[in-house]
Backbone as CSV, one residue per row, in Angstrom:
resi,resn,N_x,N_y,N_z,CA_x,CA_y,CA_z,C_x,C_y,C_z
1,UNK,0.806,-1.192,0.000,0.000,0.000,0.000,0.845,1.250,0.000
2,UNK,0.279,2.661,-0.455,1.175,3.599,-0.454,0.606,4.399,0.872
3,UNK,1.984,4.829,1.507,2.098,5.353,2.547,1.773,6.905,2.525
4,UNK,1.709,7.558,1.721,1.178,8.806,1.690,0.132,9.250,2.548
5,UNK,0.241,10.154,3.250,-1.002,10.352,3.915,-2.100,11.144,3.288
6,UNK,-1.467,11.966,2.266,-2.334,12.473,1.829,-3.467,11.497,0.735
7,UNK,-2.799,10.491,0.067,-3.978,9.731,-0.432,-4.629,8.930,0.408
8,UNK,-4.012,8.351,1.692,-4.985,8.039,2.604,-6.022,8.921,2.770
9,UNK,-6.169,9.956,3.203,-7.084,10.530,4.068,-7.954,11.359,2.632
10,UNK,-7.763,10.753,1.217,-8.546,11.216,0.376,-8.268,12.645,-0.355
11,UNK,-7.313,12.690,-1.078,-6.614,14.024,-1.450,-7.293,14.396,-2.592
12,UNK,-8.172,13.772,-3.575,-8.688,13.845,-4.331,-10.361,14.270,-4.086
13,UNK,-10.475,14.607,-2.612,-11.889,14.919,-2.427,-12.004,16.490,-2.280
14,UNK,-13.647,16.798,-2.034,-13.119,18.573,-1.974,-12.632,18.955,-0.888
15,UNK,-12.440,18.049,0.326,-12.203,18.357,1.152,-10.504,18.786,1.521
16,UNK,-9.828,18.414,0.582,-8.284,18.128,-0.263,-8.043,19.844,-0.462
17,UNK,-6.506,20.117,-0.311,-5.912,21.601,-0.312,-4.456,21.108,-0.424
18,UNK,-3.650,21.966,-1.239,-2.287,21.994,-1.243,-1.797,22.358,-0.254
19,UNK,-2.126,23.535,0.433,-1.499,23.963,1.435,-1.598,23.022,2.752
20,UNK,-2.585,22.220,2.913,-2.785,20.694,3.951,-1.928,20.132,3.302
21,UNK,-1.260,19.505,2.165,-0.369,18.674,2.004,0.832,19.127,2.117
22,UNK,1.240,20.495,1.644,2.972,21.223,2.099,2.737,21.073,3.432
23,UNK,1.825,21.293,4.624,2.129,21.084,5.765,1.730,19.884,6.234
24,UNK,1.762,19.078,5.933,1.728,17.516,6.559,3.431,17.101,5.975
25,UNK,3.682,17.579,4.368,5.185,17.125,4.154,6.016,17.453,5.243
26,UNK,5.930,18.827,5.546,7.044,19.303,6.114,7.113,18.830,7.347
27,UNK,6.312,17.905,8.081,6.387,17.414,8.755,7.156,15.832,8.682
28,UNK,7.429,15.701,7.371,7.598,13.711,7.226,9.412,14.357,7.581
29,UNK,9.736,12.997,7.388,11.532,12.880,7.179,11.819,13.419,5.766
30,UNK,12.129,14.494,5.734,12.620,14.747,4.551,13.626,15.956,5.417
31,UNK,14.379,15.819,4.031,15.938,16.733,4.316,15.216,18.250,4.104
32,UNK,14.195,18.275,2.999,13.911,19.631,2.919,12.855,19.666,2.267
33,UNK,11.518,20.744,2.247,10.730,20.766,1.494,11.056,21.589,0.260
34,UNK,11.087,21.676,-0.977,11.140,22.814,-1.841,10.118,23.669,-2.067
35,UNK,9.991,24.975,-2.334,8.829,25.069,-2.993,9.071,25.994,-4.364
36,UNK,8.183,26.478,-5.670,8.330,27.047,-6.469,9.051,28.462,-5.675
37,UNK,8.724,29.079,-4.973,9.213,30.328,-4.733,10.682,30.359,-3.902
38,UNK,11.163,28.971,-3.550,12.269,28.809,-2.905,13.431,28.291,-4.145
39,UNK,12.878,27.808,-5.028,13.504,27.656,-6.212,13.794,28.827,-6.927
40,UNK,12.900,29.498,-7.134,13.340,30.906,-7.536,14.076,31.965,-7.403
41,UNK,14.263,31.853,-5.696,15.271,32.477,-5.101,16.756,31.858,-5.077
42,UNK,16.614,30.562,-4.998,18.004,30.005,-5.730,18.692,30.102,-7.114
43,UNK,17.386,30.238,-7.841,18.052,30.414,-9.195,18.645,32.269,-9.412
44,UNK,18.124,32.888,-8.731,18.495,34.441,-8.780,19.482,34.374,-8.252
45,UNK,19.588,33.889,-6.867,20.709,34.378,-5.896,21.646,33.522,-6.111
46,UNK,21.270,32.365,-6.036,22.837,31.415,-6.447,23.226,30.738,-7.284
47,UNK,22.503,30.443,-8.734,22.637,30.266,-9.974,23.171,31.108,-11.168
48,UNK,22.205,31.860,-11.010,22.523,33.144,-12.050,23.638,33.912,-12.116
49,UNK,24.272,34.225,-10.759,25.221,34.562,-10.542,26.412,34.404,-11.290
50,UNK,26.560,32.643,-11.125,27.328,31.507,-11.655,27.286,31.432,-13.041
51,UNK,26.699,31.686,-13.816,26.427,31.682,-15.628,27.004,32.232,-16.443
52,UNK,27.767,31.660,-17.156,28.229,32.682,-18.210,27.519,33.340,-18.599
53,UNK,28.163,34.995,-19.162,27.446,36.236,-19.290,26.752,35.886,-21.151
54,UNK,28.087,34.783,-21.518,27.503,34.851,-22.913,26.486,33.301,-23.538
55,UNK,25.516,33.060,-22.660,24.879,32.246,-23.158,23.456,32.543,-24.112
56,UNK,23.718,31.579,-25.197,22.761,32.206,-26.639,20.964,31.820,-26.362
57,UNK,21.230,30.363,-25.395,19.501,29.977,-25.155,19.993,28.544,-24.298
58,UNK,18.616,28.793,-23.510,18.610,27.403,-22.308,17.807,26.534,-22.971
59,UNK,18.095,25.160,-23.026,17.223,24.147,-22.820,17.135,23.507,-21.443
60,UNK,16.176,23.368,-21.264,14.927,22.480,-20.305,15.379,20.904,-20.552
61,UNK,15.027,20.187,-19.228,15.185,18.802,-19.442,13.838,18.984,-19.142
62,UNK,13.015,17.974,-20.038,11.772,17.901,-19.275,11.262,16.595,-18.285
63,UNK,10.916,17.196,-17.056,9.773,17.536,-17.175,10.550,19.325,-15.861
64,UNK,10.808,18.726,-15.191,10.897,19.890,-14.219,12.085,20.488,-14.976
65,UNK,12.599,20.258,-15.365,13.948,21.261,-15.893,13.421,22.291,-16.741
66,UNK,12.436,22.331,-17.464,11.446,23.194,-18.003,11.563,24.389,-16.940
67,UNK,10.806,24.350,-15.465,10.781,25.092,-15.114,11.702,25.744,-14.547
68,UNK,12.966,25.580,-14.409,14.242,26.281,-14.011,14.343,27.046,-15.047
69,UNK,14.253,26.275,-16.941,15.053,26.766,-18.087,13.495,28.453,-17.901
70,UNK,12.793,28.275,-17.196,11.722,29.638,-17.993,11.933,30.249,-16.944
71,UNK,12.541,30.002,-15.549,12.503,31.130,-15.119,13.789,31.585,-15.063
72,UNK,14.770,31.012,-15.915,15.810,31.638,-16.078,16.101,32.477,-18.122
73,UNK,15.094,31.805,-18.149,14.907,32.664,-19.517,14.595,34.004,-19.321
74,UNK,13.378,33.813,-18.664,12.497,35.175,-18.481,13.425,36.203,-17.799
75,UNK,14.464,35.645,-16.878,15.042,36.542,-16.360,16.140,37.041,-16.722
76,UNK,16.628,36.308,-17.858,17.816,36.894,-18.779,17.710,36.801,-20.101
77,UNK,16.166,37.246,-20.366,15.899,37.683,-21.498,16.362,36.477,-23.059
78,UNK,16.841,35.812,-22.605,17.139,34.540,-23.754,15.973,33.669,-23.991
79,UNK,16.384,32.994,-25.380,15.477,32.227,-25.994,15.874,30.347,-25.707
80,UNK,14.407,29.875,-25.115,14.758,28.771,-24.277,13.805,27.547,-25.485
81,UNK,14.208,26.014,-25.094,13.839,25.091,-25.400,13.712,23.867,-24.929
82,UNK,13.479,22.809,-25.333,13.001,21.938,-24.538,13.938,20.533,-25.385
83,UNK,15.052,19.873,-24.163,15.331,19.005,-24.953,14.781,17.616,-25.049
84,UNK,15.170,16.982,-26.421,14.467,15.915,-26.990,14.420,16.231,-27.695
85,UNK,14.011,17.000,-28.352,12.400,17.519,-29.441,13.371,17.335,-30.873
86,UNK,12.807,17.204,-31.912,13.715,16.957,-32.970,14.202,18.548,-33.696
87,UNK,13.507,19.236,-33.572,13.586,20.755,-33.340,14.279,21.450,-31.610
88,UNK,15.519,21.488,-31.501,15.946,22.022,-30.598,15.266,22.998,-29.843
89,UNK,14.770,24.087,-30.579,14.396,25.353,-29.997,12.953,25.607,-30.571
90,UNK,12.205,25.751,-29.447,10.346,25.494,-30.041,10.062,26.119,-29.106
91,UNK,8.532,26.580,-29.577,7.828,27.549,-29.113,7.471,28.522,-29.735
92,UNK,6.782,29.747,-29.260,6.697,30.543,-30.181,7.534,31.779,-30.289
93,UNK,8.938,32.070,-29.230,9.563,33.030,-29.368,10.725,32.435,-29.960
94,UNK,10.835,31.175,-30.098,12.290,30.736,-30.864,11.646,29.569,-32.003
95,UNK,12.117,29.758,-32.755,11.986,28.990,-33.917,13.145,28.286,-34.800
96,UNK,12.613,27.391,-36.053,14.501,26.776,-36.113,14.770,28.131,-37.131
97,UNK,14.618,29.269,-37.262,15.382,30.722,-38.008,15.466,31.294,-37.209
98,UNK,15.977,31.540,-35.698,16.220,31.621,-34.643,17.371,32.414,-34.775
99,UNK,18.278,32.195,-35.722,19.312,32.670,-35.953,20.724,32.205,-35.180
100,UNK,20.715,31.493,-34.208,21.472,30.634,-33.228,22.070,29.483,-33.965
101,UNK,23.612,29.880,-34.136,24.223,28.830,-34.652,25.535,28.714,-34.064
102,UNK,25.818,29.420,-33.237,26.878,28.962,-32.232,26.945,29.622,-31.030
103,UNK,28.341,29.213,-29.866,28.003,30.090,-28.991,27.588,28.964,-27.600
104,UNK,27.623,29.222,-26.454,26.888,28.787,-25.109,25.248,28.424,-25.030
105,UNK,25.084,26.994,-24.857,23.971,26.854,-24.475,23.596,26.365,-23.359
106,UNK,22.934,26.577,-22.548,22.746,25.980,-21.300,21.443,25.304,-21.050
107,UNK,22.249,23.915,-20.449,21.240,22.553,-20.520,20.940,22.827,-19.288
108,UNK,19.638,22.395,-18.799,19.247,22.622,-17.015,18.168,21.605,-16.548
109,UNK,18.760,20.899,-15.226,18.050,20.074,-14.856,17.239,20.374,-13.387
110,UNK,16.094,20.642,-12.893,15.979,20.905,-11.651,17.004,20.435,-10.410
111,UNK,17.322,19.186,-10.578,18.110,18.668,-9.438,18.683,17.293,-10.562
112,UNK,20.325,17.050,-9.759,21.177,16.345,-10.087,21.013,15.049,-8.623
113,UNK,20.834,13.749,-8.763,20.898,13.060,-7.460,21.491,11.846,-8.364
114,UNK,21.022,11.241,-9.024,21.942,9.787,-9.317,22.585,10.558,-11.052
115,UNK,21.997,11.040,-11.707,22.254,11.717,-13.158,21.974,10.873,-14.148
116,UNK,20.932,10.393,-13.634,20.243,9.454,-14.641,19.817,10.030,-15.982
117,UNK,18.561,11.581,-15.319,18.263,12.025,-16.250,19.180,12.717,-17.472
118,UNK,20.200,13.103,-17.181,21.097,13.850,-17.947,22.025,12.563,-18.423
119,UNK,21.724,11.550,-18.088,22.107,10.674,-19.073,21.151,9.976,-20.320
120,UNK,19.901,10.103,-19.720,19.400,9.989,-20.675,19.308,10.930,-22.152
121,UNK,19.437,11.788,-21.689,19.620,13.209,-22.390,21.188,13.240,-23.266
122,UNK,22.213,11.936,-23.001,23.075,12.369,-23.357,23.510,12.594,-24.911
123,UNK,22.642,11.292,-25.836,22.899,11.774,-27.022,22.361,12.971,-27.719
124,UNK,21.613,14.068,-27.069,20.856,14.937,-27.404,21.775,16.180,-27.103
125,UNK,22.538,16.176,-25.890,23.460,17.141,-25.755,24.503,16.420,-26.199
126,UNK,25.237,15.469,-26.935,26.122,15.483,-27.777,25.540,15.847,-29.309
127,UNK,24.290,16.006,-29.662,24.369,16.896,-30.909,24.338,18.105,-30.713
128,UNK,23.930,18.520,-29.876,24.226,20.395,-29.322,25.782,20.387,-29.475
129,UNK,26.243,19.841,-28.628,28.184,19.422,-28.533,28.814,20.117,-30.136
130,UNK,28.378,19.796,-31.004,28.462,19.772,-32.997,28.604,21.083,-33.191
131,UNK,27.545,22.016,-32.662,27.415,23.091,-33.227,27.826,23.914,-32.160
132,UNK,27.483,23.795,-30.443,27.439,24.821,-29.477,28.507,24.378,-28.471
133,UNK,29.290,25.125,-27.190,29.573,24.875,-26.266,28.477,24.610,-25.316
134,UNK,28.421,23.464,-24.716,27.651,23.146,-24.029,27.175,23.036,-22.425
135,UNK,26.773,23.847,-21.442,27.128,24.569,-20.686,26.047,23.666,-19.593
136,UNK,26.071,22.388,-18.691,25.188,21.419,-17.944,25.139,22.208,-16.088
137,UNK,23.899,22.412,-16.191,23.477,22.990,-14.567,22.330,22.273,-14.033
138,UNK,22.393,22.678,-12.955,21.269,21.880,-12.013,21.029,23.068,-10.830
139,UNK,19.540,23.283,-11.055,19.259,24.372,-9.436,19.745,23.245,-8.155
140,UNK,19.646,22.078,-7.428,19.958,21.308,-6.653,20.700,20.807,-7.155
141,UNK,21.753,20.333,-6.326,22.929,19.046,-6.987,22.924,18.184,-5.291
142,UNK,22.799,16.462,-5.461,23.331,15.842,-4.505,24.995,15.634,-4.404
143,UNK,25.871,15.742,-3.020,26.424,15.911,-2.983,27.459,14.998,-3.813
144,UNK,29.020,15.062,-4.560,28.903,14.043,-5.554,28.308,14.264,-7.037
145,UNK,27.633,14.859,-7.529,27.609,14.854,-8.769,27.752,15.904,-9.576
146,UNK,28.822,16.707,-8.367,29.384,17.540,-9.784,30.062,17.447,-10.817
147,UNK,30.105,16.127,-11.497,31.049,16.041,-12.544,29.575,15.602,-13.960
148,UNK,28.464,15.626,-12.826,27.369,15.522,-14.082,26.836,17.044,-14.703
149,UNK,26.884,17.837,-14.103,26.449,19.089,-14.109,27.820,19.765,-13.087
150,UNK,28.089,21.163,-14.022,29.165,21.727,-13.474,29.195,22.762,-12.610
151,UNK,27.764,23.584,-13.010,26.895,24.350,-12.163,25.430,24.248,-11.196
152,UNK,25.781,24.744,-10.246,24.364,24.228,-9.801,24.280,25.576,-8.429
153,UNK,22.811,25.809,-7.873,22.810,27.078,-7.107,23.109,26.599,-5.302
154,UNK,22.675,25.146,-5.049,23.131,24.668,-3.888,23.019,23.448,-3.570
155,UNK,23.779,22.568,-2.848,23.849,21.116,-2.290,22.145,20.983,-1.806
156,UNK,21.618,19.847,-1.780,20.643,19.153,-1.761,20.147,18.168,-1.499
157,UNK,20.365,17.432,-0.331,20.722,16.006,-0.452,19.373,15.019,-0.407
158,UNK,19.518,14.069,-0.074,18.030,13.342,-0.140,18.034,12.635,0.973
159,UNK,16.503,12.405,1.672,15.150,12.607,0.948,15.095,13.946,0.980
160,UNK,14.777,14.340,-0.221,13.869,16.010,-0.377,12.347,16.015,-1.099
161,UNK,11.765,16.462,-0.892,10.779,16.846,-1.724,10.492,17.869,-2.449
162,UNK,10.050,17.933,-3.469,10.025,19.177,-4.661,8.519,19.780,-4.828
163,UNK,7.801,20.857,-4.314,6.434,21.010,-4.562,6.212,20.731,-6.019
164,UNK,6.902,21.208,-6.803,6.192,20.479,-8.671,6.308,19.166,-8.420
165,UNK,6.884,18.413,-7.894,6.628,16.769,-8.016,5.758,16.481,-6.665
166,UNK,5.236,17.224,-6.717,4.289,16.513,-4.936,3.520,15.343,-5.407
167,UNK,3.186,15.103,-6.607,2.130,14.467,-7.212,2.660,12.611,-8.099
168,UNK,3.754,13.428,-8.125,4.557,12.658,-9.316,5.537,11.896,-8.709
């Protein structure tokens, strides 16, 4: 059975609130709760910092790396994407006449813990590798995997929980 309390006690009813489940987490064993607005402040204060001044556009690992790559787009004005996609750079502010053909790109994963995901990802940033310098970050890194990602805004260790994955 799953131990969650929140699907025990029926999280799917109306009686169900996010803010009842961040405070029942923060109560379990976990090293730390995250939340969107605590992520944000890491990526300003101790990420951004860290970045080369000359990067051309972020890709996103998806699923959560998405949301590091947009709020670090939005905040340095660059054109972001999502990797996988057979089209590098998608959406509607970057397109493949984008004009981006060399130069720093920065790959971003919410958190680094075994580097699975960025291995999966790896033949995708070895075709970036072809054309771009390729520039691997993580807002969290577990301690230990900085040789998967070279940047990251702070140590993280586990168990943690991530409010975008409360669900997942």
């Amino acid at each position: 059975g799953d131990s969650s309390p929140w699907l025990k006690r029926g999280a799917f009813s109306p009686s169900f609130s996010v803010r009842s489940i961040i405070m029942e987490t923060k109560n379990m064993a976990y090293n730390e709760f995250v939340t969107y607005e605590m992520m944000y402040k890491d990526i300003m204060y101790h990420l951004i910092p860290k970045l080369p001044r000359d990067i051309k556009a972020i890709m996103g690992i998806p699923r959560s790396g998405m949301i590091a790559a947009s709020m670090i787009s939005t905040e340095l004005h660059i054109p972001m994407g999502i990797m996988g996609c057979d089209k590098f750079f998608s959406g509607n502010r970057v397109g493949s006449d984008n004009g981006i053909k060399s130069g720093k790109i920065l790959v971003i994963d919410d958190s680094v813990n075994s580097g699975k995901t960025f291995g999966i990802f790896e033949k995708d940033i070895k075709c970036l590798s072809k054309n771009f310098e390729v520039v691997k970050a993580a807002v969290y890194m577990k301690k230990g995997g900085e040789n998967i990602a070279s940047l990251f805004a702070r140590y993280l260790d586990v168990p943690r929980i991530f409010e975008w994955n409360l669900f997942n």
